[in-house]
Z-matrix of the N, CA and C atoms (Angstrom, degrees):
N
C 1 1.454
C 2 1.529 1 108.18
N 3 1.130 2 104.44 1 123.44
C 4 2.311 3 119.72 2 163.19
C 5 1.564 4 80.70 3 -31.12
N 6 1.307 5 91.40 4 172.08
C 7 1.997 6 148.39 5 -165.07
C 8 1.604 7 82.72 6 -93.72
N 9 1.731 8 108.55 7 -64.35
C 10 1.424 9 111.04 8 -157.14
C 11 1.627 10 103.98 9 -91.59
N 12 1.178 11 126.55 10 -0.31
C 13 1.434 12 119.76 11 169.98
C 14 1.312 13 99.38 12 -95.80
N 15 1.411 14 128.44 13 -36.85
C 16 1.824 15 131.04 14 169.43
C 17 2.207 16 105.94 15 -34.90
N 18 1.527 17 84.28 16 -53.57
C 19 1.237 18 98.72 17 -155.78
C 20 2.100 19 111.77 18 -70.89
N 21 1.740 20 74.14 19 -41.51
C 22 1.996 21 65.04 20 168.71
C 23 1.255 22 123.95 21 -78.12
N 24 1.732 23 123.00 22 -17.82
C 25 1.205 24 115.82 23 -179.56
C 26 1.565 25 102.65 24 -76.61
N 27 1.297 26 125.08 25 -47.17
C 28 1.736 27 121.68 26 -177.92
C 29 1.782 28 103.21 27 -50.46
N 30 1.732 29 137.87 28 -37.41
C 31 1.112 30 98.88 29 161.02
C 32 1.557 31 136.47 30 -127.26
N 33 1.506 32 82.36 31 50.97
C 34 1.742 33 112.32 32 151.03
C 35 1.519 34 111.63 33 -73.36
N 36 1.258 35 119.69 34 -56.89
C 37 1.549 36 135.35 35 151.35
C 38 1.322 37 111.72 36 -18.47
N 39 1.884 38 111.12 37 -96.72
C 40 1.002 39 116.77 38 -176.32
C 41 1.704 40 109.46 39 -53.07
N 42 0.837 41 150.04 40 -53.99
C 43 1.635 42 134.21 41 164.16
C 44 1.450 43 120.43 42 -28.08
N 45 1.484 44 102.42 43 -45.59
C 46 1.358 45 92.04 44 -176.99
C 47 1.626 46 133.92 45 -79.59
N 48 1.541 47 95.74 46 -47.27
C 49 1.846 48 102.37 47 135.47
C 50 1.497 49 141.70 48 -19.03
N 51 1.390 50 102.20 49 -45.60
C 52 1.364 51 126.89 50 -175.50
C 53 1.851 52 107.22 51 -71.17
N 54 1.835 53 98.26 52 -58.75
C 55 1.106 54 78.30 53 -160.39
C 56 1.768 55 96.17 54 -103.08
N 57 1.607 56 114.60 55 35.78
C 58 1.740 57 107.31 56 151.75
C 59 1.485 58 104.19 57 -90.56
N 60 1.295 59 126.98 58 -27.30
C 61 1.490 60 108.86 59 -166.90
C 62 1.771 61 102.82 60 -81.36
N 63 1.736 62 97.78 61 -36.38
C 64 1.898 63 86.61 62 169.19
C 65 1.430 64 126.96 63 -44.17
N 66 1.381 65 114.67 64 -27.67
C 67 1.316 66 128.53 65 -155.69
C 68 1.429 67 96.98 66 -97.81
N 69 1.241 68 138.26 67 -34.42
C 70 1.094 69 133.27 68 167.12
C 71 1.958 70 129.93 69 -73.87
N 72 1.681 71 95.77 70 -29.09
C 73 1.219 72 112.59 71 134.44
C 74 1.659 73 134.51 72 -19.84
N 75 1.276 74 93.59 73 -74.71
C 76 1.551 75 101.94 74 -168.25
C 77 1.557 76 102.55 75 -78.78
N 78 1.347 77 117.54 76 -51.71
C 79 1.438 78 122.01 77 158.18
C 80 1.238 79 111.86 78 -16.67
N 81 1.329 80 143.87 79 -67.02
C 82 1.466 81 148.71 80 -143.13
C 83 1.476 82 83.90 81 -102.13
N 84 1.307 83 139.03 82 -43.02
C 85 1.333 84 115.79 83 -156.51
C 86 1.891 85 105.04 84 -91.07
N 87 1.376 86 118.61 85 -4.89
C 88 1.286 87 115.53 86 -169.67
C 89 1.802 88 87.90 87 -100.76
N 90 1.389 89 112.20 88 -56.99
C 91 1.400 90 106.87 89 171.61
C 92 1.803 91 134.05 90 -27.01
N 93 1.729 92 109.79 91 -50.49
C 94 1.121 93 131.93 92 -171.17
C 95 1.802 94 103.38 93 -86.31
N 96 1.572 95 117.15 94 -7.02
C 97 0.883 96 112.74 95 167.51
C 98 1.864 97 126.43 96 -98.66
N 99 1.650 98 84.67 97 -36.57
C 100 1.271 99 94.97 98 178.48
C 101 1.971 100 110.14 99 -81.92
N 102 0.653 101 88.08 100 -8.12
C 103 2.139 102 90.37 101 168.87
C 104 0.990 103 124.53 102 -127.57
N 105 1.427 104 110.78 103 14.96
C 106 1.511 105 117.15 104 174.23
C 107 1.816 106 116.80 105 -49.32
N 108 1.379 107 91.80 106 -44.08
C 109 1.723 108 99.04 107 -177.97
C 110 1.262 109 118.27 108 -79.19
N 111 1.373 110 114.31 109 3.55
C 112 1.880 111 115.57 110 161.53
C 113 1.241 112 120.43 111 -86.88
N 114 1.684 113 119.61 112 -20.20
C 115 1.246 114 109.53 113 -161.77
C 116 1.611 115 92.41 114 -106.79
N 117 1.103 116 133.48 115 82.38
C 118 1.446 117 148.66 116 150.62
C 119 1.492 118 128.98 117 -87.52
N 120 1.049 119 106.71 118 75.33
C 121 1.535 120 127.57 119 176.14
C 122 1.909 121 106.30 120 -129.89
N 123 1.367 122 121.01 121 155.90
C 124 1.148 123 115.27 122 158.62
C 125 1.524 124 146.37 123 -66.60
N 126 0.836 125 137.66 124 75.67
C 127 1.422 126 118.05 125 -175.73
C 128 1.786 127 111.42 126 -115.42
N 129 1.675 128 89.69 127 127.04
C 130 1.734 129 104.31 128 167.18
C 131 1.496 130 91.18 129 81.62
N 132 1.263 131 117.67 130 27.30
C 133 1.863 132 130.01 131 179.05
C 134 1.776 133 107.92 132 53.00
N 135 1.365 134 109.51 133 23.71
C 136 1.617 135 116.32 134 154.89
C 137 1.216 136 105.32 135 -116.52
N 138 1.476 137 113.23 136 158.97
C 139 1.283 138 135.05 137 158.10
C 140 1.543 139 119.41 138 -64.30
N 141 1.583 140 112.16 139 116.24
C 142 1.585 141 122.24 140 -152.21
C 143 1.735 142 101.65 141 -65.48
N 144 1.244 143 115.19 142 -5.67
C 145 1.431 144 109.55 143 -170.55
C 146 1.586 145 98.04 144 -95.54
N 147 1.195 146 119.69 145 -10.67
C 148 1.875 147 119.79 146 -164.05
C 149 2.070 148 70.35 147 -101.04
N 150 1.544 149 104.40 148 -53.24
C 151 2.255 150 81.76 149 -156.87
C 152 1.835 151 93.30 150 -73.95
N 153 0.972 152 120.74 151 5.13
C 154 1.899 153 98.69 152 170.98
C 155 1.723 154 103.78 153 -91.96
N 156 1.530 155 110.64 154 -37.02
C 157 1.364 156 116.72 155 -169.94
C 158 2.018 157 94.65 156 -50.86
N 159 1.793 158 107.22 157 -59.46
C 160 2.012 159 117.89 158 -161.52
C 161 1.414 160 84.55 159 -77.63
N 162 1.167 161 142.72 160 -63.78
C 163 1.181 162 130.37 161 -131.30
C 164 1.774 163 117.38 162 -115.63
N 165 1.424 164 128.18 163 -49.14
C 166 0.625 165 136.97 164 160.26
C 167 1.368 166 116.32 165 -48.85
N 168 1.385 167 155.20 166 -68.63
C 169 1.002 168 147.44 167 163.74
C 170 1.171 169 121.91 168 -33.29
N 171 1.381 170 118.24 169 -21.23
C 172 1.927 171 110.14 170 -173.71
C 173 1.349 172 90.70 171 -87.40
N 174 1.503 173 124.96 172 -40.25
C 175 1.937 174 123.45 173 162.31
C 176 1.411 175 109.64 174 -14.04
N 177 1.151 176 107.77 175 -84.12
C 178 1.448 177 137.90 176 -147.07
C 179 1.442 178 93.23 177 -77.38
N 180 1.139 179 127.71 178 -35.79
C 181 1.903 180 123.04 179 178.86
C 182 1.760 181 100.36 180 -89.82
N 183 0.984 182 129.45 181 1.66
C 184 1.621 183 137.46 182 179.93
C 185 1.468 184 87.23 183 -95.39
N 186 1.142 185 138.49 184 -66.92
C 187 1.280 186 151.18 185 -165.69
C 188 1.217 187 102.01 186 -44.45
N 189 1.570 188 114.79 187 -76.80
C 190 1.443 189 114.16 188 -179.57
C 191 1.494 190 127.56 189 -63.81
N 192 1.403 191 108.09 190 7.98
C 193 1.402 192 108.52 191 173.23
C 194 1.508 193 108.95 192 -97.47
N 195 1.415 194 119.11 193 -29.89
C 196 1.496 195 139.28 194 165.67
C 197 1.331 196 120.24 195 -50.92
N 198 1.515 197 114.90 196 -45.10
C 199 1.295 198 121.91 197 -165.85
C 200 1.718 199 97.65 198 -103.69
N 201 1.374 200 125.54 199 -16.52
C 202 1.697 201 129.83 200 159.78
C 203 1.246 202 91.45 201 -52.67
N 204 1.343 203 121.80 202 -68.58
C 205 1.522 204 131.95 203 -154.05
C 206 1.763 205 109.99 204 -60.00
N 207 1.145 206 117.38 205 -71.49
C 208 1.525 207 124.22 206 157.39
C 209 1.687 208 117.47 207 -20.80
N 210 1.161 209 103.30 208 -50.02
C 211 1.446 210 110.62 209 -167.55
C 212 1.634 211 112.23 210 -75.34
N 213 1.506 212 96.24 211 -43.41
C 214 1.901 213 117.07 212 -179.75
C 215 2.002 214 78.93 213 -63.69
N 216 0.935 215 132.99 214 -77.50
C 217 1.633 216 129.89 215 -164.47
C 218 1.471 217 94.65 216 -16.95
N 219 1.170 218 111.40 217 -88.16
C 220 1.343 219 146.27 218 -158.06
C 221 1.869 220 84.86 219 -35.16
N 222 1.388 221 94.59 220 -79.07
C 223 1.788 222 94.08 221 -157.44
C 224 1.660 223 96.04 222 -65.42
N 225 1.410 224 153.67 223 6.61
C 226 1.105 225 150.13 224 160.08
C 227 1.636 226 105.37 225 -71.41
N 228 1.063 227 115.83 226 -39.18
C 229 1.634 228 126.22 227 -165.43
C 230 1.552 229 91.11 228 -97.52
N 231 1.569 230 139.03 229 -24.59
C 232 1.237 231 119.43 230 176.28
C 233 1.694 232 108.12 231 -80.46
N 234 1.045 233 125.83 232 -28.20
C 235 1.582 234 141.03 233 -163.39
C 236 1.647 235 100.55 234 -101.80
N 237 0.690 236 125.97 235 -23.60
C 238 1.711 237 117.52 236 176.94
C 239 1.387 238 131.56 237 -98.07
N 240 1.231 239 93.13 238 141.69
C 241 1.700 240 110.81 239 -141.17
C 242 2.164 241 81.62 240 -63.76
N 243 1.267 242 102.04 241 153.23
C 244 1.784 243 129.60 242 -179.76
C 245 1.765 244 92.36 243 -67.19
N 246 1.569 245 94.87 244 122.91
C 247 1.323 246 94.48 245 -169.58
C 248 2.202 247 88.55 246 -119.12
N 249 1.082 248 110.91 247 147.01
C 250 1.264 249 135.61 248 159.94
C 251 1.429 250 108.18 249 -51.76
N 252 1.458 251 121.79 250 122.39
C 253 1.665 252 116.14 251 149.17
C 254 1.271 253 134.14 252 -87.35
């Protein structure tokens, strides 16, 4: 495979990566907003809609920054040219 067919498929990749985790992004943050007021039960002696709004969400956006990161590794080390030590 070309340099320049390497290169458009790696950010065909990264685009596409990019914009599933955005999408899951916005997903969780319109979701957790818009049903926040159903999930009223206790947990950890707060109301589960106040600990998903502070706490739970920084989880789940930590996550997807982890698994961006992991993933960018991976396809950086599959797409880059064999380097000499």
């Amino acid at each position: 495979m070309s340099t320049p067919e390497k290169h458009r498929l790696y950010w065909r990749r990264v685009v596409r990566l990019t914009l599933l985790l955005l999408a899951v992004w916005l997903v969780l943050t319109i979701a957790l907003s818009v049903f926040a007021r159903e999930l009223s039960f206790a947990f950890f002696g707060w109301p589960f809609s106040f600990w998903m709004a502070s706490q739970g969400a920084l989880f789940i956006f930590c996550a997807l920054v982890w698994g961006y990161s992991l993933r960018m590794d991976r396809l950086d080390d599959e797409y880059s040219p064999a380097q000499d030590d």
